[in-house]
DOLUMPA-392197 format. One line per 4 residues: their letters; for each residue x, z, y of C-alpha. Coordinates in steps of 0.05 Angstrom, whole numbers. Layout:
BEGIN
a) X Z Y  ...
//
This chain:
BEGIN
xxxx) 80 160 35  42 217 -1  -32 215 -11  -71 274 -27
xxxx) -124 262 -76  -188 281 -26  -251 236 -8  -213 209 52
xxxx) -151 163 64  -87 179 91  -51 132 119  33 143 133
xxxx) 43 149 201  109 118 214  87 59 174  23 48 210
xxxx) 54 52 278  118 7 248  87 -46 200  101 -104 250
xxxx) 174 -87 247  175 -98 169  157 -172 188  88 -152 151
xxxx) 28 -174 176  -32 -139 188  -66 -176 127  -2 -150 88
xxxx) 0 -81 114  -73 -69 89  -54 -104 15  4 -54 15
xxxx) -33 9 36  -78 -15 -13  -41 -16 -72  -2 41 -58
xxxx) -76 75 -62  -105 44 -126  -26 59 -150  -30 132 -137
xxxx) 38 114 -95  66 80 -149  50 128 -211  2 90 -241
xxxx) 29 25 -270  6 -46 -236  -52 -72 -277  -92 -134 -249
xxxx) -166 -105 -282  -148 -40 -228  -148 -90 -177  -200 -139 -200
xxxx) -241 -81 -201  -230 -62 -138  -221 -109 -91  -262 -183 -81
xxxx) -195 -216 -84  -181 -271 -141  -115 -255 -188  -83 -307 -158
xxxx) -87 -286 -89  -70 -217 -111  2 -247 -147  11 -290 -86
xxxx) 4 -223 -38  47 -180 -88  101 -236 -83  94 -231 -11
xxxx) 117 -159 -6  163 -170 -59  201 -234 -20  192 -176 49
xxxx) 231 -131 7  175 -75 15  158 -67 -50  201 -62 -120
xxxx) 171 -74 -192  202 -26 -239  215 -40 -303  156 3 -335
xxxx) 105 -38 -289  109 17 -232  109 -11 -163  162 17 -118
xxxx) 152 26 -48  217 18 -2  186 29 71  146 88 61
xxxx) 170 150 99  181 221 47  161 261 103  94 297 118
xxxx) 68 264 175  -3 218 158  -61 209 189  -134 225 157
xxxx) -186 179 152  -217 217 223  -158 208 260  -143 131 240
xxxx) -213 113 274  -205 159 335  -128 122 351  -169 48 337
//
């Protein structure tokens, strides 16, 4: 998945149509779309203050969701503290922010 860096969030369209079939569930699928945002898609190394800042979840229910994806295979942690993301698609199609709310 690529983001663009505007006001609004794009969402990869193959994984939002496909999560279930990861074995994620939708609690997981938001974590994950998540920290691939605060991540910049994985360029910015995991720090816990990035997402103690922004999120109202504790640090250990932030670990216990990371090992999650990690156990689902969905995720990778590199060895410079880069989170890898194995289901993403590398092609172009996403949806905006707009069209997320007019397909729910």
């Amino acid at each position: 998945m690529i983001n663009i860096n505007t006001n609004g969030l794009l969402v990869d369209a193959d994984f939002l149509m496909n999560y279930k079939t990861h074995n994620l569930s939708g609690e997981e699928a938001m974590f994950l779309l998540q920290i691939s945002y605060l991540t910049n898609q994985g360029e910015i190394p995991f720090s816990i203050d990035l997402f103690d800042n922004e999120s109202n979840l504790s640090e250990q229910d932030i670990f216990e969701q990371i090992n999650n994806l990690l156990n689902k295979k969905v995720i990778r942690l590199a060895n410079d503290n880069k989170i890898e993301f194995l289901i993403f698609t590398k092609d172009d199609k996403y949806y905006t922010l707009r069209d997320l709310l007019k397909l729910v």
